[in-house]
N, C-alpha and C positions, 0 to 999 in steps of 0.2 A: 404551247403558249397559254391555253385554259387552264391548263393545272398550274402555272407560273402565277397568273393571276388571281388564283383561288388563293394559291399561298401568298401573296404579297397582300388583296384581302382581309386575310385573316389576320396577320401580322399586325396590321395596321388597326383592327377593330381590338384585339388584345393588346395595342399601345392605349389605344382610346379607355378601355375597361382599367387600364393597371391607374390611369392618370385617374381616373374619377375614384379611384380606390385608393389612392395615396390623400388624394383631396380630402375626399370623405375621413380616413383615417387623422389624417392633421387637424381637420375641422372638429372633430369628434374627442381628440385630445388633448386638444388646445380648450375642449371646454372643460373638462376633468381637471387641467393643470392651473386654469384661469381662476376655479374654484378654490383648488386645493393651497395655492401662492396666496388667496384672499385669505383663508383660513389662518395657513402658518402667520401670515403675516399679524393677523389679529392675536393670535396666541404668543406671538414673539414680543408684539406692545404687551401687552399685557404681564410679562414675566417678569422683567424690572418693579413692577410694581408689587406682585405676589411673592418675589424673594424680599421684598422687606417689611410684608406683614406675617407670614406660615417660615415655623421653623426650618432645617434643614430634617426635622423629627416628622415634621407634618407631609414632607415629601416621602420622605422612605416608605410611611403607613401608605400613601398613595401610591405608590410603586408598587408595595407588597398587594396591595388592594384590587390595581387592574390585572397584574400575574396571573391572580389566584381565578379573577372572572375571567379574560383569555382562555385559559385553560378549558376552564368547565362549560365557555360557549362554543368551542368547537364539539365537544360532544351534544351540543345541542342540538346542532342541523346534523350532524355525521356527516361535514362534507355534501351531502346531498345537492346544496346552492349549485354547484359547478354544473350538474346533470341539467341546471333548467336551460343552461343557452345552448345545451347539445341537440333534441331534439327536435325534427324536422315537424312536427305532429304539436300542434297549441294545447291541444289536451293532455298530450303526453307531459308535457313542461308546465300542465294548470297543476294536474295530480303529482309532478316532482314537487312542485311547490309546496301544495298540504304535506305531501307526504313529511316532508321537513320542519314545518309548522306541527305536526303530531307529534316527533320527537322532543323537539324544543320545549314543548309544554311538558313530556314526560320528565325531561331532564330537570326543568325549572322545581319543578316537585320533587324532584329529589336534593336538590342544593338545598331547599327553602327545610325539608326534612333535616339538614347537618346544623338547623341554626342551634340547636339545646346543646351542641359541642362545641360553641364558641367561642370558649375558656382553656379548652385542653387544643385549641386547633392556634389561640393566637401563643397558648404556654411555647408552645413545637418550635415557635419561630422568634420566642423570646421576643412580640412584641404586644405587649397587655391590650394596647389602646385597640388592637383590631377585632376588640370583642364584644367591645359599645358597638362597633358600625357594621358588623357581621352581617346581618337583617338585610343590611343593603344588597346582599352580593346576589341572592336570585334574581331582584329585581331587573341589575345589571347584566346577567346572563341574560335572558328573557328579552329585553330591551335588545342586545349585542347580534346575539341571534337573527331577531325577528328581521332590523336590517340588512344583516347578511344577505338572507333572501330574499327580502325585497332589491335590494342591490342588484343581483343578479339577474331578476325578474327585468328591471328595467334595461341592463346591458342586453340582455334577449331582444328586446325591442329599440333599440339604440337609444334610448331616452336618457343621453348622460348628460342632460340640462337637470335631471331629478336627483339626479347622484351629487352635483355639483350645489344644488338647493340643501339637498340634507347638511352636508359637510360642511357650508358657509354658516348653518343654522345653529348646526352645533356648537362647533367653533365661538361663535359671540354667545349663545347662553351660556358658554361654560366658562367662556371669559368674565362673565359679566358676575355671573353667579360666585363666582369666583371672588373675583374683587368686592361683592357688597358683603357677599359673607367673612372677609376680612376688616373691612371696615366697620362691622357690627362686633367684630370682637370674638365671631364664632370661627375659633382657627382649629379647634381642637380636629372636627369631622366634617369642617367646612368646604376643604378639596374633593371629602370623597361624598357629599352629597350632591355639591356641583357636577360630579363627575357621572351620576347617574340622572339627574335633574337635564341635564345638557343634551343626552341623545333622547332621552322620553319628551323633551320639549319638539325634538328633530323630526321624530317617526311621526307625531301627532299631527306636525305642522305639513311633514311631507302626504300623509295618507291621506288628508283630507282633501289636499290640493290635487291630489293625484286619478280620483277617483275613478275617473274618463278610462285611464291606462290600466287600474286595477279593474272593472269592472270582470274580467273572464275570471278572475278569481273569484267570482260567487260562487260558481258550480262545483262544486264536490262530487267526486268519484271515488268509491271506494276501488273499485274496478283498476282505474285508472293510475289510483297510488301504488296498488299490489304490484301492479305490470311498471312502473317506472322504478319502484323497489327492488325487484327483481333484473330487469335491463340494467341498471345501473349500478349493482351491486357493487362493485370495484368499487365504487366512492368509497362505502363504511369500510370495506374486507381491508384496501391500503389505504386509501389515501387520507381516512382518517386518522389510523395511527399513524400514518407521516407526518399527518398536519400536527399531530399531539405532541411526539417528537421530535418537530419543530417549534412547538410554542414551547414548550419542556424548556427548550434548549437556547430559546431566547431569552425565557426568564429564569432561567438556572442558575445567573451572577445575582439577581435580586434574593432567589430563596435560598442558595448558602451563603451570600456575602451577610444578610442582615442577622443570621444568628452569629457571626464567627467575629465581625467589624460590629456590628449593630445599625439603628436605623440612622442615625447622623451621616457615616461614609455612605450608604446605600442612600441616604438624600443627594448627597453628590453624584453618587453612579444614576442616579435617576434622572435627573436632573440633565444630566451629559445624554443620558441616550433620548429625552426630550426632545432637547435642542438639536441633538447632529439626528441619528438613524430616525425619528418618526418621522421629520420631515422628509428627509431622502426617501422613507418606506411609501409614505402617503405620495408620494411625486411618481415612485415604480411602482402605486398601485393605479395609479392613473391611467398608463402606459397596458399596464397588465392588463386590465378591464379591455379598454380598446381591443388590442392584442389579440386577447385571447378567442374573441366573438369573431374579430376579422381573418384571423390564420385559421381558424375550425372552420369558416367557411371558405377558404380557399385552398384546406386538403382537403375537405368535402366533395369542390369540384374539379380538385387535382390539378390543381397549378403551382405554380413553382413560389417558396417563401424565402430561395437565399440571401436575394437582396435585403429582405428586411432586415435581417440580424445583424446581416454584415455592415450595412450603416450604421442601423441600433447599436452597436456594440464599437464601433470605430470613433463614431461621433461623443459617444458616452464617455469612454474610456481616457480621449484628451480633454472635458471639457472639464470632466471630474476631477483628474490626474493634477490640472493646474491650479483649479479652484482647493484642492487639499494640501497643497503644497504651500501656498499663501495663508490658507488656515491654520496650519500648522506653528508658521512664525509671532500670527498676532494671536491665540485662542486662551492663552490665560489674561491678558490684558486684556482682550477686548471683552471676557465673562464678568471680570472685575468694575468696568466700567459698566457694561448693561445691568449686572446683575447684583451687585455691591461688595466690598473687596473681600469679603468673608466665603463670597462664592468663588476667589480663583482657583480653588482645586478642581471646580468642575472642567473649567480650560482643560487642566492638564489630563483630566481623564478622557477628556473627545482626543485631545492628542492620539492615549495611549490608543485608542478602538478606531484610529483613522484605518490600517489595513482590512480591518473586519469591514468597514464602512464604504470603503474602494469598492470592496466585491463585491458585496453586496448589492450596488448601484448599476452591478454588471447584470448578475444572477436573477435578481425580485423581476423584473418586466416580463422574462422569460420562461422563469418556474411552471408555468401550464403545459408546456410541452410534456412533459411524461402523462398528464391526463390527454391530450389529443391524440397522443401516439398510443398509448393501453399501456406505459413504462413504470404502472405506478409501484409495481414490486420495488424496482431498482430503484426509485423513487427514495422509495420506502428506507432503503437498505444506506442511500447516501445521509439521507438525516437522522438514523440510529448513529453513523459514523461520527455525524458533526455533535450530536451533546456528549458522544462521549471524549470527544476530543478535548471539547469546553467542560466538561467536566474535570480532564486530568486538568486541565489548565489551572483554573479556579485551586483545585485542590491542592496543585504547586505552591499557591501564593499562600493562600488558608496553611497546610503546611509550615512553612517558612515565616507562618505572623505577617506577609507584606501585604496590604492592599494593592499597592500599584503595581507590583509582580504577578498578583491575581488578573489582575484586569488584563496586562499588557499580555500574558500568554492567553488568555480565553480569544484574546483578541486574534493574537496570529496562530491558535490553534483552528480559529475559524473561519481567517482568510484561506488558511488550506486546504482546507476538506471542499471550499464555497470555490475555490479554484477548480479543484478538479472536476465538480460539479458543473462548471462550465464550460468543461471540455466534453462530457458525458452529453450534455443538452447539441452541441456542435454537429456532434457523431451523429445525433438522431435527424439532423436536421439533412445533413451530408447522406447518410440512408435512403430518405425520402426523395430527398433528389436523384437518387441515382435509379428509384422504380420510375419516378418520369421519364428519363430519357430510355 
């Protein structure tokens, strides 16, 4: 009867723990999502307005513009962000911080180094105009970066009220910035200076508000970076080239469509993944933040995470499934009407990437399981699959002269790979559960 009651006990206080952890979990992404719905929603007003001052020319150079900065600010932390919420030790996760902060600064000096090739970098991609705003682009690394890790520093300490401040802050100065620098007339490098004006307004406004929470970032260890450099190696060895090979692979339709189409149709494709994937990305990174700090601490102390997925992934999959289906019917009409009639091909391009877009909604929330599990090889190995798959895709269409045959196979070449990819995250999950019992 003691042992009956221990266990019944126990039962009953890990009912109690799971309930304050789903609470927490809801509270804590509901303010991630409360921000990020403020945000898109500001940036959605505001596009009606900037599709009828900046050409369809002035989006493409902006497309081309954030590609090229993506890129070259994951080599700026090496991934390293991910190591701050892992460990147990404040100092170990001050000195991952610097350590990343050291990078970033080396890298930013090396971008700011490529500016005297400004000329022969925008000749490559046949677009002139992106070698007046060149200058910009370390800036933008530097800036991209530097959030990254701060990002991460505050999901360490739950603080996703600061994460939700940056993003709302962003958001409206880049909206804003946006819009006066059209109404002054300056359309030429008006998007892409908003576009760096906007997060250097964010960081400034969040660092300083923030200070209270930054303060253990005074102390510097060189000590401290060595050993979290080394512990944590995995980051740069894979999961940087994953994440490389992932952004590669996301902006791959931007840097062969705009030499092959030029920057006009690549203002449409921009345009499109705008409106549909950023918002859906910025909504699964919500989720992911959350996620990833709450599941790392409940295989830390070895409790069981099926349920989570299996709602996450049930609940997602029909709310998605219905709401694409109905997008589908109105999305050139409705881009023509928001956006003015000269934009209804954008419609028709979120059409073609609706599959890509599905999975995606599936996949983004979850992506951290191959760092909490040490999978980052395979990791690795699934997102070399997916750009080359959206490579042959792209290249079908390039091939063949069609832009919308370009698009629509990049599209279902990377709902498949992104498919089986969530069959691979399942298995690990299914794993895990079976060393618990």
């Amino acid at each position: 009867m003691k042992y009956e009651k221990k266990v019944l006990t126990l039962q009953s206080e890990m009912r109690k723990k799971a309930r304050i952890w789903y609470s927490e979990l809801v509270r804590n992404t509901t303010k991630l999502l409360s921000a990020n719905v403020l945000a898109q929603v500001v940036g959605l007003l505001i596009y009606p307005l900037l599709t009828r001052m900046y050409s369809q020319d002035d989006f493409g150079l902006l497309s081309l513009f954030i590609s090229m900065g993506g890129v070259m600010a994951i080599f700026g932390t090496a991934e390293y962000q991910y190591a701050i919420v892992l460990p147990k030790s404040e100092k170990t996760a001050v000195g991952t911080f610097h350590l990343g902060v050291t990078i970033l600064c080396c890298v930013t000096l090396l971008v700011a180094g490529t500016i005297p090739f400004a000329h022969p970098i925008a000749e490559l991609f046949k677009a002139p105009a992106l070698a007046q705003w060149y200058w910009l682009l370390p800036i933008y690394v530097f800036l991209m970066g530097l959030w990254t890790l701060l990002n991460y520093w505050y999901s360490r300490h739950k603080l996703f009220g600061r994460i939700g401040t940056y993003q709302v802050t962003q958001s409206l100065t880049g909206a804003g910035a946006k819009a006066g620098f059209g109404a002054a007339g300056f359309t030429g490098g008006g998007l892409l200076v908003a576009s760096v004006l906007a997060p250097l307004t964010a960081v400034v406004v969040n660092v300083t508000t923030s200070l209270r929470a930054l303060r253990p970032l005074r102390s510097v260890s060189k000590s401290e970076m060595r050993e979290a450099g080394w512990t944590y190696r995995n980051f740069p060895c894979f999961s940087l080239p994953r994440a490389l090979v992932n952004n590669v692979s996301g902006n791959l339709g931007v840097w062969l469509l705009t030499p092959a189409f030029g920057l006009t149709n690549v203002g449409f494709y921009g345009m499109a993944v705008t409106l549909a994937y950023r918002p859906i990305n910025i909504i699964c990174n919500s989720i992911y933040q959350v996620l990833y700090q709450r599941v790392s601490e409940r295989v830390q102390q070895r409790f069981s995470i099926r349920h989570i997925f299996r709602n996450l992934l049930t609940k997602t999959a029909l709310i998605t499934g219905l709401a694409f289906v109905v997008l589908y019917v109105v999305l050139p009409a409705l881009c023509g009407w928001l956006l003015g009639d000269e934009w209804r091909e954008t419609g028709e391009i979120i059409r073609l990437i609706l599959p890509w877009l599905f999975f995606s909604m599936l996949v983004a929330p979850i992506c951290f399981l191959a760092d909490v599990f040490g999978k980052q090889r395979t990791g690795l190995v699934f997102e070399v699959l997916l750009v080359l798959a959206r490579a042959a895709g792209l290249m079908l269409g390039i091939w063949l002269h069609d832009f919308h045959l370009a698009i629509l196979s990049y599209s279902l070449c990377s709902a498949l790979v992104i498919a089986a990819q969530l069959v691979w995250y399942l298995s690990l999950v299914a794993r895990y559960e079976k060393t618990l019992s």
